[in-house]
C-alpha positions in Angstrom: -14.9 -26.1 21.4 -15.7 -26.4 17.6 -15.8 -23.1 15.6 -18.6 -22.5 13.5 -18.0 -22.0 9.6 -19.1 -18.3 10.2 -17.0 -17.7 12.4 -13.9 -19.5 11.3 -14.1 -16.8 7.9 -14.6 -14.1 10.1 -11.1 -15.1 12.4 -10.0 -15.4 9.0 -10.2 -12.2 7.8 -9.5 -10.8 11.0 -6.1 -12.7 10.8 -5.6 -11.3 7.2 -6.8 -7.3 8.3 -4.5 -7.6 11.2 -1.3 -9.3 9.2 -2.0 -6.0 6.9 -1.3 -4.0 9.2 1.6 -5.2 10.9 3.6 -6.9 7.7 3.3 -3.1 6.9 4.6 -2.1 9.8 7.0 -4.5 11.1 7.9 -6.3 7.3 7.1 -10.1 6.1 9.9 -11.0 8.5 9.6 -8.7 11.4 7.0 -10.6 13.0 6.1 -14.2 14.0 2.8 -16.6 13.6 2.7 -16.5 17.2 1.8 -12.5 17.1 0.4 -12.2 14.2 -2.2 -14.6 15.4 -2.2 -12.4 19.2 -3.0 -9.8 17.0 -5.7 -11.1 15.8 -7.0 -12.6 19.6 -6.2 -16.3 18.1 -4.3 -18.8 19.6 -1.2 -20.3 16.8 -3.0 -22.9 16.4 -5.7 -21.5 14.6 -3.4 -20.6 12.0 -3.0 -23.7 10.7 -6.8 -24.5 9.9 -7.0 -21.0 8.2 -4.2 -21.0 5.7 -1.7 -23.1 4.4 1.2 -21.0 4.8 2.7 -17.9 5.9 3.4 -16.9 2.7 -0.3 -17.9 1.7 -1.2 -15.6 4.3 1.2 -12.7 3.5 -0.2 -12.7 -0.4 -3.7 -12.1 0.8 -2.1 -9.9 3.3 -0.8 -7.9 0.9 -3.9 -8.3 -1.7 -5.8 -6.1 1.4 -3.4 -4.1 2.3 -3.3 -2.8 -1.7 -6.7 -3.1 -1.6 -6.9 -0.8 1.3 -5.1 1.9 -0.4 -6.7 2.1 -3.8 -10.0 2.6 -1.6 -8.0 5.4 0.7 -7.1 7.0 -3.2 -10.6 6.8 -4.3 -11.8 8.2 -0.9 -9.5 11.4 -1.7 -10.5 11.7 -5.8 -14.6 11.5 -4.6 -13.5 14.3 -1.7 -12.2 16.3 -4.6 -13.5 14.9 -8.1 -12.9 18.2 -9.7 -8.8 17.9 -9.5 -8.5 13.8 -8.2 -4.6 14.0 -9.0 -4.3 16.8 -6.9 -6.5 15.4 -4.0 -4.4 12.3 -4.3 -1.1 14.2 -4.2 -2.5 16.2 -1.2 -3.0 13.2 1.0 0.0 10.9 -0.4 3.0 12.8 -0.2 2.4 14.4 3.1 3.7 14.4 6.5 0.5 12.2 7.9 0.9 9.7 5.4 4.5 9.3 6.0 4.0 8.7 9.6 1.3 5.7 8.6 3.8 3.5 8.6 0.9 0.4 9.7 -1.6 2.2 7.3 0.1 3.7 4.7 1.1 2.7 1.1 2.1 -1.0 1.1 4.1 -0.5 -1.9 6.1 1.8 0.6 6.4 0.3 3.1 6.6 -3.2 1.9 8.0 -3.1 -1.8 11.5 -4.4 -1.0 10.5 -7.1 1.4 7.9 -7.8 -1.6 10.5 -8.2 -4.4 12.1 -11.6 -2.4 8.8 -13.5 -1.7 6.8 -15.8 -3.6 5.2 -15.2 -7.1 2.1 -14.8 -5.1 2.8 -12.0 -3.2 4.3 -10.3 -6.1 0.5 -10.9 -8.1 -1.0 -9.0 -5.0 1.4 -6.2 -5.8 1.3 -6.0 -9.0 -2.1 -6.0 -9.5 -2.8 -3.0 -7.1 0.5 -1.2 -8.5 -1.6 -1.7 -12.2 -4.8 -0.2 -10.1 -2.7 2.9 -8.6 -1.4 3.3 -12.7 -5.3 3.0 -13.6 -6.3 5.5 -12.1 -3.5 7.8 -12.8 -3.4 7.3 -16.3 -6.9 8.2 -16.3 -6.1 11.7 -15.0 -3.2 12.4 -16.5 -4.5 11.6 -20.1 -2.0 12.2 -23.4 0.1 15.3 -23.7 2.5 15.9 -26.2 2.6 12.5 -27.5 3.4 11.4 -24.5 1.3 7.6 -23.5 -0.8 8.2 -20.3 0.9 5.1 -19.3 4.4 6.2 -19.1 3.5 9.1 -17.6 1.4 7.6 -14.9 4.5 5.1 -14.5 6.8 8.2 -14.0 4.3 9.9 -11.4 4.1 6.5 -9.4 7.7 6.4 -9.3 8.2 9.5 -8.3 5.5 9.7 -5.5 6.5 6.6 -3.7 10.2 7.5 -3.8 9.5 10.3 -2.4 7.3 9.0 0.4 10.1 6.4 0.9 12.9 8.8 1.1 11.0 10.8 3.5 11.0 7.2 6.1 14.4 7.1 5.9 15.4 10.0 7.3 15.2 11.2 10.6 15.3 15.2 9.6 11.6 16.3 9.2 12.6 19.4 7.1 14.9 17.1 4.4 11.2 14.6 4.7 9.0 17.1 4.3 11.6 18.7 1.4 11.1 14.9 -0.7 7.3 15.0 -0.3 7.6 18.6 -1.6 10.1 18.3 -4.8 7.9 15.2 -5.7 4.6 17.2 -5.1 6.2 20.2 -7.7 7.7 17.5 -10.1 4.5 15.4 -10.4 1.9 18.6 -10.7 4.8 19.8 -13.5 4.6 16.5 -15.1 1.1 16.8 -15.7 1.0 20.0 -16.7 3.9 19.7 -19.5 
């Protein structure tokens, strides 16, 4: 049965919501066409007529998934637009977020998988790594003749270090210990 046009773009980005997720969860090797597309309810074959590649599929993949988290960062600055550092430091380098291991930061999650694919995969991270510094460096501002930039660089490094140290370990109290150090050393930081 033929697929109408309308419904062949939403399959489409059902694939690319679903491939998200689980590249996020599983990495841009841990999981095959054939579930990526059971994910998604489509057959394998569907895959073909939707994209040209797996790797065409894992740079949009990736392009939502860092999409996704600039909205879940703007969600927490418009929850608290008085202090939006500290609402994004509340929500990113705590326990819940280190557990969103489908959800969470792609950068996280995804970053060193990221660094061996294609130039197009990299774009999709780098343009919503130069979002996340964006929006810090708009917070953060100049201090002692410090560039925004460079300082937003530093906190970015420093929070998803510290949400990727947390993943790696299987303590809960040496996790929660990173999240916390970074927490202190990025609201220091800011305050210097």
């Amino acid at each position: 049965m033929r697929v109408s046009r309308t419904q062949a773009a939403e399959n489409r980005q059902a694939v690319i919501n679903v491939a998200s997720r689980l590249f996020r969860e599983r990495g841009f090797d841990g999981i095959g066409l054939k579930d990526l597309m059971k994910g998604a309810g489509l057959t394998q074959g569907a895959f073909y007529k939707q994209f040209a590649s797996k790797d065409d599929l894992a740079a949009q993949a990736s392009r939502r998934a860092m999409e996704s988290a600039t909205h879940r960062w703007s969600a927490a600055t418009a929850a608290n637009p008085e202090n939006p550092l500290d609402a994004v430091i509340s929500f990113y380098l705590s326990m819940d977020h280190r557990e969103e291991k489908m959800d969470g930061c792609p950068v996280v999650a995804l970053g060193s998988d990221a660094a061996r694919q294609s130039a197009d995969v990299k774009a999709s991270f780098e343009a919503g790594i130069k979002n996340y510094l964006e929006m810090l460096g708009s917070w953060v501002g100049e201090a002692d003749g410090d560039e925004a930039g460079s300082k937003a660089m530093a906190i970015l490094s420093t929070m998803v270090g510290a949400v990727l140290l947390s993943r790696v370990v299987n303590d809960p109290g040496l996790a929660q210990a990173f999240l916390d150090a970074a927490t202190d050393q990025v609201r220091e930081a800011v305050t210097a």
